[in-house]
Each structure stands twice: as structure tokens, then as C-alpha cells.
N, C-alpha and C positions, 0 to 999 in steps of 0.2 A: 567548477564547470558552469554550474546556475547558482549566481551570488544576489541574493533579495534584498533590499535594507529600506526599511521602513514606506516600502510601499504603499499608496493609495488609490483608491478606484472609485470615482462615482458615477451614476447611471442619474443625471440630471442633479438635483438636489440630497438625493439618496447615498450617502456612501455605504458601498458594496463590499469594499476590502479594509482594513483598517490595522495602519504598521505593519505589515509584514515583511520578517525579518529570518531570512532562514540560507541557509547553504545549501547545495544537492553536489555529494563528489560525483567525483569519476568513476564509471564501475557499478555502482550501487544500484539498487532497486531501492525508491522511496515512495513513498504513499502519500497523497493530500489526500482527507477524510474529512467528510462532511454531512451532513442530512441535507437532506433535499433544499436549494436559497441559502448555503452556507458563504457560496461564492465558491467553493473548488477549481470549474471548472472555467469561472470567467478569471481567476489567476492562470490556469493551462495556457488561457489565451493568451492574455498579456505575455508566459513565457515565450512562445512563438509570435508575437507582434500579430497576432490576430483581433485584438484590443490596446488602448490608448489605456496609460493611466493618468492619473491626473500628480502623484507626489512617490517620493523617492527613487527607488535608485533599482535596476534590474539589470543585470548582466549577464550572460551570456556568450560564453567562450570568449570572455571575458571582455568583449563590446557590451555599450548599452544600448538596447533594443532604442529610445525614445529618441538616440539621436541618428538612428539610420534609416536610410534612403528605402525608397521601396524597392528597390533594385537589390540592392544589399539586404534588404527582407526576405527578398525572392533567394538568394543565395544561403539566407542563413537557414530555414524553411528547407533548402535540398536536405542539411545535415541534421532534421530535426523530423524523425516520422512520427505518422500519428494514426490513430485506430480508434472506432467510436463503438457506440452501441449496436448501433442500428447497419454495421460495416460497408454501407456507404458504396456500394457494389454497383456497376453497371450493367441491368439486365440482359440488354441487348447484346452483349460481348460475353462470351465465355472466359473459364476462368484464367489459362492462358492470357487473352487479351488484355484482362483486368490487371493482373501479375507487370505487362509489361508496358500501360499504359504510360507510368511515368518518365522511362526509360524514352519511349519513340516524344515523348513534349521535349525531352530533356535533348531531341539529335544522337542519341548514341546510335549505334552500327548495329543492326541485325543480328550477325554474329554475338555482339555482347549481348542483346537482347535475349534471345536465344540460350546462352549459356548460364546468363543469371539468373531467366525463369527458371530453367528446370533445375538450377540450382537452390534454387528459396524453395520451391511446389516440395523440391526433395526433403527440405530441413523439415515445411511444416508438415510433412506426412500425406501431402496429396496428389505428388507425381503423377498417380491414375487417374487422377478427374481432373487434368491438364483441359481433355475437351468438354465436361460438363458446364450447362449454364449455371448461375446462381441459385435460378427456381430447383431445381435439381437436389439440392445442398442442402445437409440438415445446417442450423445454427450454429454450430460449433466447426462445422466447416467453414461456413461464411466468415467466420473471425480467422480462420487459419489462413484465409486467401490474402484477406485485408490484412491480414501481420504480413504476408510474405507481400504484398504490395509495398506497405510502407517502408519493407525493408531494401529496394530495388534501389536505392542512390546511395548505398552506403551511410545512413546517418549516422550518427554518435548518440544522440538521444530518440528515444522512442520515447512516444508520449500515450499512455493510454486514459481514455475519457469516458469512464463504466464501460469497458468491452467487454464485460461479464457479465453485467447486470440482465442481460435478457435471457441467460445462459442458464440451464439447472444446473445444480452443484457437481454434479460429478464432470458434465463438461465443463465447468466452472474450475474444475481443479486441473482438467487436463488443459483447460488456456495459459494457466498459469505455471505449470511446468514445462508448458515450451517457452514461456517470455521468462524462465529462470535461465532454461537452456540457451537462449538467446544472450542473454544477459553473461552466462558464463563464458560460453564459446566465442562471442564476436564480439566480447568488452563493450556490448553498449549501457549506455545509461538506462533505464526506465524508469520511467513517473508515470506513476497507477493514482488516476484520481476517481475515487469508490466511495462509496455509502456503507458499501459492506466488508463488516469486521472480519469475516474469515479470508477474504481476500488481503486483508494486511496481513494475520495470525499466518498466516500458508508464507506470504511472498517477499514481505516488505523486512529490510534490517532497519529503518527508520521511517517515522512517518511526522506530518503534522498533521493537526485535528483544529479543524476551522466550525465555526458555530456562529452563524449572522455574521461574517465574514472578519473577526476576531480569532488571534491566537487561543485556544485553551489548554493545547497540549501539543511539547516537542520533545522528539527526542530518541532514542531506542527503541525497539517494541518492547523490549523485554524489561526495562523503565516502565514505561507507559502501561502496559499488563498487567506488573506483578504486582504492584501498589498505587493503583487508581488514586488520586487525590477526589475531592467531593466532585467536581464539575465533570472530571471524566468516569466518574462512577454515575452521574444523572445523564451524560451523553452517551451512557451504553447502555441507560437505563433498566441500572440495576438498583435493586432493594433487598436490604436484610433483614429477613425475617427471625428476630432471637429470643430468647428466653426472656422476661420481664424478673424474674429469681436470678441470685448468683451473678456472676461477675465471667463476661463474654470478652475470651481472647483471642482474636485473630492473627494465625501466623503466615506469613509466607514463603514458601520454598523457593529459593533462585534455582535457576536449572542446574546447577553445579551440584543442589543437595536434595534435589526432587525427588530422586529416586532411594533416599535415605529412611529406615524409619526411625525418625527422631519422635515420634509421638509414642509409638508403641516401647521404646528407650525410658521415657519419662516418664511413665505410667509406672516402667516395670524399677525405674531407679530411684521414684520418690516414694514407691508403693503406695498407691493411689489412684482413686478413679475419677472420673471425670467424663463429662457427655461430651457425643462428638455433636455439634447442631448440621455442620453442613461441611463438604472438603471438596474440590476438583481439582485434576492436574489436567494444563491446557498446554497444546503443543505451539510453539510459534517459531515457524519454519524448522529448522534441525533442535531446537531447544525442545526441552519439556518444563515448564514449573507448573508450580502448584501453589491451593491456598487453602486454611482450615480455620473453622472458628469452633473452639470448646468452651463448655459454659461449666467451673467451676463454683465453689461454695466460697464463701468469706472469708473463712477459716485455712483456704489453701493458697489464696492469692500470692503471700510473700513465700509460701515457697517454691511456687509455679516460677515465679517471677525471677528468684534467685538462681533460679536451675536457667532458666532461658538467659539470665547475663552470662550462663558457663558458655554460651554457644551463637559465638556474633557471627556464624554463617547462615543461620535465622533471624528473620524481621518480625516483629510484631509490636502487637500495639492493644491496649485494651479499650473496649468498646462502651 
């Protein structure tokens, strides 16, 4: 649906995007991730021809964006919504108004109008504040309008660009199960471009991780979570803090054996103790895994070691 290959972007002498190289299916929820000047959100652009690039290749229902018309922009842009932080609301218009703004640009018939507002107001839950203004609307309303805005031409992808980020967490989790709902119900695409990790961990089945607008990490969540390599363990910036004695082993549960006790097993099967230094189990969307690191003595390492090759649905690695 959205095919990248080796993409480039520069904002005068500066290049902003550097190779990027990724596929987005059909269906899916995916995540661009970044900190603040990673470039995220000036790639969103470029996937809606809302920016030029300068090098490779970007397609798009499987056109490429750099060789169409503005016309054929404007057409491809109907099948492409979009939702921002700040939701982009017309005060002067109520929420009605707002809902069916794109619909009366676009020539549809009153009637349709009409039947698809109070059909989106109904999906995202605000059918009763059909007449309220924006001023009116806590935050998490104002994003629920601006979803069912962008959902009024029928697109195929929704693009969201931090529609959370202004959001406290628990509205933050309720935006995010209605754009799963969305996603399940009306097969669209979404692209969640965020700075924030619980926003992937909740929503996203794959993501990429852009850093001064460089690949650092692609691929699954559940990849990219359960065994951080160094660059995305300093881009979640974490640190471990371990014992300077003995010999530190970190293992990882894949969600498949999270819920297992494999430590409390090997304790009792090699009769043996061992410190636990530190353990989480972290949910990422319907999944749970987990990670634990124990600090063992010198003396027990090859048997630690040899009990963990009995058991290849555990990863580890010594520290």
C-alpha cells in the first residue's frame, strides 16, 4: 500500500531523511517513531505529497507521489485522512459543521452529508454534542471530531501526526482504541507518527524508529521490545544498573512463554540460588513478554548455562 525505497529529503543543504526504506501493508497499524527533529513527521509529509523529496522512490497505492500532478494530489489526499495534535477544528462552526466540512468542498448531496455525519459522530462516541462548539469540548473530544472528520471521504489510510501527544494517558488510551476500532472495522490503514512509546506498546503491530532522520530500528514490536539492540536501548534511554560481583544474565520471555515460571523451574531443578537484580513483564498490544536479569556466582555459570541450552524458547545473553 505505502512502498519507500531509499528515500531522501533535504531542507536546503541539510539532509533531513536519509535512505528510507520500508513497506506499510494493507490493514495494519504502524508507527514512525522518533524524538523531537528525528524527521517523522516531514516523512508523513512526503507520504501525502505534502513535501518534495529530493532522492528515491515512494509509492502510494502504488503510484509515485513525485511524478503526479497536483490534481491527482488533490485526488490522492481524498483517500488519505489525517489528524494532528493540535485538531485543527474550526471554531466558528460547530461540531456537525466541522464533521461535514469536507464532504460540502467535496459537492456531495446534503443527504449524504447528513447520513455520514451522524454516522462517524456515532462511531466516535459524540452523536450528543453533534451541536456543541469546539470551546465546549474537553481534548479528547476535540481529537474524536477531528478522527470522524477525517474519516468523511472514505480513505484507505489515516495518518495520525502526535494526535495524542497533547492528550493525558488515559485519554490517550481511549484515542487509541477507537483508531484500533477504526482500523478493525473499516480495514483502514493507520500510520501513528509519535515520540511516545506507550502509544506504540498499546497500538502499533510494527513500527520504525527514525533518530536525525536515519533508520535505527525496524520491524515488529515484539522484535524491537523484547531484545533491544545498544542504539534502541540509548533511544529508550535505558540503563542497567548491575552488580559489579558474579556473572549478570539477562533473559527474555517471548510472549508465548511470559507467563511461564521458568526461573522459579531452575532455581528448584539445579537446586540453587541466585539474585534476581531486576525483572518486568511489558504488554504490547494483546501480547505480554517479559525480561529478567540474575546475578549468579562463577562457580554456577556452566550450569546455568547448560540448563538454559535445554530451553530454546528463552533468549539470553550474558552481560
Amino acid at each position: 500500500m505505502i512502498e519507500i525505497s531509499n528515500l531522501g529529503k533535504y531542507f536546503g543543504s541539510s539532509k533531513i531523511l536519509h535512505d528510507i526504506t520500508l513497506k506499510i501493508e494493507q490493514n495494519e497499524i504502524f508507527a514512525i517513531v522518533g524524538h523531537s527533529g528525528a524527521g517523522k513527521s516531514t516523512l508523513l509529509r512526503c507520504i501525502n505529497g505534502l513535501e518534495k523529496y529530493n532522492e528515491g522512490e515512494l509509492k502510494v497505492f502504488g503510484k509515485e507521489i513525485s511524478k503526479m500532478s497536483e490534481d491527482e494530489l488533490r485526488y490522492l489526499r481524498k483517500d488519505i485522512g489525517m489528524i494532528f495534535q493540535h485538531f485543527s477544528l474550526l471554531e466558528q462552526k460547530n461540531v456537525y459543521q466541522n464533521v461535514a466540512l469536507p464532504m460540502q468542498l467535496w459537492g456531495y448531496k446534503k443527504s449524504e452529508i447528513d447520513e455520514k455525519t451522524e454516522e462517524l459522530l456515532t462511531l466516535v462516541g459524540l452523536i450528543h454534542k453533534k451541536n456543541s462548539y469546539p470551546k465546549a469540548l474537553s481534548g479528547g473530544e476535540k481529537q474524536r471530531v477531528a478522527i470522524a472528520r477525517a474519516l468523511t471521504l472514505n480513505p484507505k489510510i489515516l495518518l495520525s501526526d502526535e494526535a495524542t501527544s497533547a492528550l493525558d494517558p488515559k485519554t490517550t488510551l481511549s484515542i487509541l482504541e477507537l483508531l484500533k476500532t477504526i482500523n478493525k472495522t473499516l480495514g483502514i490503514t493507520v500510520v501513528l507518527v509519535t515520540h511516545e512509546m506507550s502509544v506504540v506498546k498499546n497500538a502499533a503491530k510494527r513500527a520504525l524508529l527514525l533518530e536525525h532522520g536515519e533508520i535505527i530500528g525496524f520491524g515488529d514490536i515484539e522484535s524491537l521490545f523484547l531484545k533491544p539492540d545498544e542504539k534502541m536501548r540509548k533511544f529508550l534511554g535505558e540503563e542497567d544498573i548491575l552488580p559489579n560481583y558474579g556473572v549478570n544474565i539477562r533473559l527474555y520471555f517471548p510472549s508465548t512463554i511470559s507467563d511461564k515460571a521458568i526461573v522459579t523451574a531452575m532455581a528448584r531443578e539445579l537446586d540453587t540460588d541466585f539474585n534476581i537484580v531486576w525483572g518486568r513483564l511489558e504488554k504490547l498490544g494483546e501480547k505480554v513478554v517479559g525480561s529478567l536479569v540474575i546475578n549468579i556466582s562463577e562457580t554456577q555459570i556452566e550450569l546455568v548455562k547448560e540448563y538454559l541450552k535445554t530451553k530454546p524458547e528463552v533468549i539470553w545473553e550474558e552481560l
